[in-house]
Every structure is written in structure tokens, then in C-alpha cells.
N, C-alpha and C positions, 0 to 999 in steps of 0.2 A: 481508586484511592491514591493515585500516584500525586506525590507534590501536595496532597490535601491535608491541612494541620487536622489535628484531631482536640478541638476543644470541649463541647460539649457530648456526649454521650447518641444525642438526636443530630449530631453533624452528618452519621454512617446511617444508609437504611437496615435493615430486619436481614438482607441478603448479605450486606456487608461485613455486618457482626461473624453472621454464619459462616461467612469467606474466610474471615480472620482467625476463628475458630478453627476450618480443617485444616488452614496451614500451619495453625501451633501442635497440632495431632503430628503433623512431620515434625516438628521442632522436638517435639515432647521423645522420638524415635529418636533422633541424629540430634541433637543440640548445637554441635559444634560443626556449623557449616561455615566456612571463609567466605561469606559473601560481602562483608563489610570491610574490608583489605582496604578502600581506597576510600573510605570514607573517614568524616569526621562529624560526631558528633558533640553536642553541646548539653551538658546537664548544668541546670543553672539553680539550686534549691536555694531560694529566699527565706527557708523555711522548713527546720529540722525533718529529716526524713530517713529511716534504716532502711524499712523493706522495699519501698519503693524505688530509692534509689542504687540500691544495693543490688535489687536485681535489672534494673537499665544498667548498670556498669557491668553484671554478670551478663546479661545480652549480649551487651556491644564488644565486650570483648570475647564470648566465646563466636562470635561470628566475626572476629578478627578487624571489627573498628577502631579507631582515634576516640579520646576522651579525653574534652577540654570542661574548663569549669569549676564551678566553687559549690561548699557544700552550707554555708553559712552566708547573708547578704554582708557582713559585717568584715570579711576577707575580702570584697568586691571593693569597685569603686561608689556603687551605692553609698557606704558609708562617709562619702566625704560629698556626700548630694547630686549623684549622678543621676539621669532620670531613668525612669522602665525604659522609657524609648529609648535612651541614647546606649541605654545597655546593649537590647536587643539588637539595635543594627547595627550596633559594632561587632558583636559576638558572629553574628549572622554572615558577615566578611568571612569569618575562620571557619566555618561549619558546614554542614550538608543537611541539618537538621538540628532543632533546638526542642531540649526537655527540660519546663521549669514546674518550680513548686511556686506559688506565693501565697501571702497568708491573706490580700484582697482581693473580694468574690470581683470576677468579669477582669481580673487583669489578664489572664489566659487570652480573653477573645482579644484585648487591647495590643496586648504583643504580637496575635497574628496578624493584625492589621497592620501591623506597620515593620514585619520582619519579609526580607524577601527569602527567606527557606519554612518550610512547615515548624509547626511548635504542636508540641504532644502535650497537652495539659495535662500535669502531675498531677493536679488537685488548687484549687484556689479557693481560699478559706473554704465557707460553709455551704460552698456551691455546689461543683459534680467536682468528680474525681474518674475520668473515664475507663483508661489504663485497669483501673481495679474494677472498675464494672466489668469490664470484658475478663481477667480471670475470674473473675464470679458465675460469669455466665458458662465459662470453659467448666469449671468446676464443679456447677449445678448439670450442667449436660453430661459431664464425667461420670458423676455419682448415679444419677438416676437415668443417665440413658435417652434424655429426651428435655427439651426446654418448655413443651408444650404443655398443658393440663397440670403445669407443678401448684401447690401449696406451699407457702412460704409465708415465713413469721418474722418479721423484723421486731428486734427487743433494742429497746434502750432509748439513746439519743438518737430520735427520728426527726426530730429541730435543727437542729446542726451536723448531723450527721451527711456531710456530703456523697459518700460513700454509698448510703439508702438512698437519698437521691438518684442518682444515678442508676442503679441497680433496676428502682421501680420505674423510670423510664422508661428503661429497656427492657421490661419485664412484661408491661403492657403493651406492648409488638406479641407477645403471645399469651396463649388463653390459662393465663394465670391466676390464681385466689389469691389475695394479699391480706396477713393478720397482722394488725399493727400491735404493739406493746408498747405502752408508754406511760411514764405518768404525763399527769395533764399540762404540766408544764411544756414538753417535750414531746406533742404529738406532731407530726409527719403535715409540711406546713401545707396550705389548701393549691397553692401551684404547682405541688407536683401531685396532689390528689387527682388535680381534674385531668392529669394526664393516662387515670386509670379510668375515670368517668369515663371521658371523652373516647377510650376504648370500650366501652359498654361493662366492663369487667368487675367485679365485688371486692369490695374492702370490706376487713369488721376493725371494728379499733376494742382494745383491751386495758385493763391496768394490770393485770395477774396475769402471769409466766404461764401456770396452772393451767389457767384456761383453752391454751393450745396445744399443747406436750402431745396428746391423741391426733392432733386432725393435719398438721404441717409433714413434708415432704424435706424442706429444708428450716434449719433451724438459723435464721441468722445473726447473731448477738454482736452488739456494739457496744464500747466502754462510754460512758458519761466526761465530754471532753471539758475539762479544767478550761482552757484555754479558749474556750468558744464561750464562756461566762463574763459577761459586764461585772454584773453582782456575783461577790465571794457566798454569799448568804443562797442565795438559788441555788448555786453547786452544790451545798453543804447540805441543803435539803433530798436533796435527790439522786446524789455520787453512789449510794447502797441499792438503788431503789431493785435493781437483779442481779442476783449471781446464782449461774447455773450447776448441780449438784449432782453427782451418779444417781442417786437415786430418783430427780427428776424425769431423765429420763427411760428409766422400766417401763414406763408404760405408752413409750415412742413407736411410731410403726417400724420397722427391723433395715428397712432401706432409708429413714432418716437421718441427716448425717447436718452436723452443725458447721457452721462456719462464721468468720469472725475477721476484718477484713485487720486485726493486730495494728498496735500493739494492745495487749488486754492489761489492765490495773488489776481487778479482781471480781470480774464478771463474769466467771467462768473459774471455779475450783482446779489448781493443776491437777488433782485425782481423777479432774475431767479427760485428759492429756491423754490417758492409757485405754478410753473407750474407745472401743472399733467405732464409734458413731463419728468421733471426735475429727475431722479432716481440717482443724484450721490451717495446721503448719504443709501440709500437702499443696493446701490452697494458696500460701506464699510462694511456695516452689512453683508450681505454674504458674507464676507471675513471669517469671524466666521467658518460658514457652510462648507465652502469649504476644509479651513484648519483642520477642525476636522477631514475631510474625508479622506485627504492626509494626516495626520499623522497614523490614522487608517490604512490606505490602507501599509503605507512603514514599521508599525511596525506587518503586518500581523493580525491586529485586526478587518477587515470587507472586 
């Protein structure tokens, strides 16, 4: 993985993910190793970001990196019409690696092409979002012990939801059941479907929350994104369409555990917050872990 950006989710094989994974298990023990002392990194978000970026700045600095960068395009020289490109290889002079947000799909692969240091795609609009694939996967193997034979429910925006994208990539490298929730607006679009075909693997698709509560291993809930909507009238139709409730889950199997890759609107009741099932905010924190390990891992440091 040394010197390889990390754009898409299918950039890493099935062993790779797995690599990344037990060296965030060290991360997850020691957090604060100085292996980043002589580096510099670059966060460059185009594109509002708390948790993600929050825990790349928590990485890089408890492994004792440089952090260059803007959290807004509009503090940038973008705002006076600079191009992606000319940004990247300029930033790319000061750094030893670059992490961006941007809010259009495939600028990610366009920066690594034309940057001479790796670029960790943060998320690019409604595309993947890798970074959080991979604490999902840390998090789904944490809870239950194993990534293989799980049951999993994605609820919500599975249209735009980059984040489900991603997830069910890499989800289909193992022998997974996928329960889709959606309304019909918002089902889970047919190119990343075929990437669970094309593993031989079963999807059901749903409209009712209800109808999976008994049979998922992981529960995973996403908010209805405002900002991925052309039309204000589609949002307006479908923003309620789930929110999940204590008493939904009573009748969850006892090692089901939800997750949620934040920020949440109201898809999820805070009275939800104090279930032992409840692990979203755990799942934030090994955002930490994971990312130390993927920066390690691309700058040849473990």
C-alpha cells in the first residue's frame, strides 16, 4: 500500500482492508505513536466536514504529524478561480500526503492523477467515501467478531448515500446478506447492486424498518441528505421517511448493534443513545484508529 492513494473503496483487495484493520487493533492499544514527526500532511475539505476531518487532524497529530490546509473552499484560492489541479500540485510541493473532501463525484480519482504524493479520498459527493468504509468494517468486525456471514440492513438514503456505497463494496468481498430499506425514491442504485450479484450474494430490498428489526446482525441507519436533493419537494417528501425508536428494537437479536456513519438529523431517537445496542459514537472514535493506520500503511510507516 505504500505511496498508493486511496480513492475508491475497490482500489485495496479483501487482504488489504484486512491489513489495515489489524494495525488499527495496535492503534486502537497505543494511539499515540510518533511515527508522523517528519511528515506533512494536507487536509484540504471543499466541503463541510466535523467527524471526518476531525479525526484526520486527531490522527495526525497524535502520531505527531504537520497539518497544512483549509476547512472551507472559500478560505482557498479556489475562490478567486483556481483550478482542482492547480491546487493539488501546488499543495502537493508542501506535503507527504493529501486528504480532500469535495462535493463532485470522481474529483478524488482526478486529483490523484495529477498529484505527485497519494490523496485519501475523504468523500466526493454522492460517490464512496472510503476512510469510513473502512471504520465500518473495523467496527462491524469489533462488534460481532468476524466480517464474514454478517446480516446487514442499510436504512435510509441508499441513492446518495456515498457512505452505503462504499460499505456494500466491500462488503461483498465477504459472504454477506444485504437488507436494503428504502423508499422507492431512494433505493441503492443498480451499479453498486451488481457488485453484490456479480459476488453471487442476496439482497432483499424493503420500504418498512419493521420488516428487518429480527433477522440483521448490524443495523445501519443513514440520515436523508438535504444537500444531495435537486428538488426541495423530493426531500420534503421523504426527510421522516425512518426514525429509529427503543422500542423497535426489543425484538433485535442481543449482539445486534446499530451504526450510523453521523451526522444524524433525527433518524434515530437520542433515548436511542443509552441502548447498549446503540455503538454509533464508538464507531466515530475508531475513525481515529483506522485512519492512523491507513496513513501509516500509505506512507510506509507499518
Amino acid at each position: 500500500m505504500k505511496n498508493r492513494s486511496l480513492i475508491s473503496i475497490n482500489d485495496y483487495s479483501k487482504e488489504e482492508y484486512l491489513k489495515i484493520l489489524d494495525i488499527a487493533e495496535d492503534f486502537e492499544k497505543n494511539p499515540r505513536q510518533r511515527i508522523l514527526e517528519n511528515h506533512v500532511v494536507a487536509t484540504l475539505f471543499f466541503e463541510p466536514s466535523t467527524r471526518t476531518r476531525l479525526s484526520f487532524e486527531s490522527a495526525i497529530s497524535q502520531l505527531g504529524g504537520k497539518i497544512i490546509g483549509f476547512t472551507d473552499a472559500s478560505s482557498s484560492s479556489v475562490s478567486k478561480g483556481e483550478s482542482l489541479m492547480d491546487t493539488i500540485k501546488t499543495v502537493a510541493n508542501y506535503s507527504d500526503l493529501i486528504v480532500m473532501r469535495h462535493p463532485l463525484d470522481g474529483s478524488a480519482r482526478w486529483a490523484s492523477e495529477v498529484s505527485d504524493v497519494p490523496i485519501i479520498n475523504a468523500g466526493d459527493g454522492a460517490n464512496q467515501h472510503p476512510t469510513q468504509c473502512l471504520l465500518d468494517l473495523y467496527s462491524i468486525r469489533k462488534t460481532q467478531g468476524t466480517l464474514e456471514n454478517i446480516h446487514i440492513a442499510f436504512v435510509g438514503d441508499l441513492k446518495y448515500g456515498r457512505t452505503v456505497h462504499s460499505l456494500v463494496i466491500a462488503l461483498s468481498q465477504f459472504n454477506t446478506t444485504f437488507h436494503l430499506v428504502s423508499p422507492e425514491e431512494l433505493k441503492l442504485p443498480s451499479v453498486v447492486k451488481k457488485f453484490i450479484k456479480d459476488a453471487g450474494l442476496q439482497y432483499h430490498q424493503y420500504t418498512e424498518i419493521e420488516d428487518i428489526m429480527d433477522k440483521v446482525d448490524i443495523l445501519y441507519m443513514t440520515r436523508i441528505q438535504r444537500e444531495r436533493f435537486a428538488d426541495p419537494m423530493e426531500y420534503e417528501r421523504v426527510k421522516n421517511s425512518y426514525i429509529l425508536k427503543n422500542e423497535m428494537l426489543e425484538h433485535s437479536k442481543p449482539s445486534m448493534r446499530v451504526l450510523h456513519p453521523l451526522p444524524r438529523v433525527n433518524e434515530i431517537e437520542e433515548a436511542v443513545d443509552t441502548n447498549p445496542k446503540a455503538y454509533y459514537f464508538q464507531q466515530a472514535k475508531n475513525g481515529v484508529y483506522v485512519r492512523e493506520a491507513l496513513m501509516a500503511s500509505i506512507l510506509g510507516l507499518k
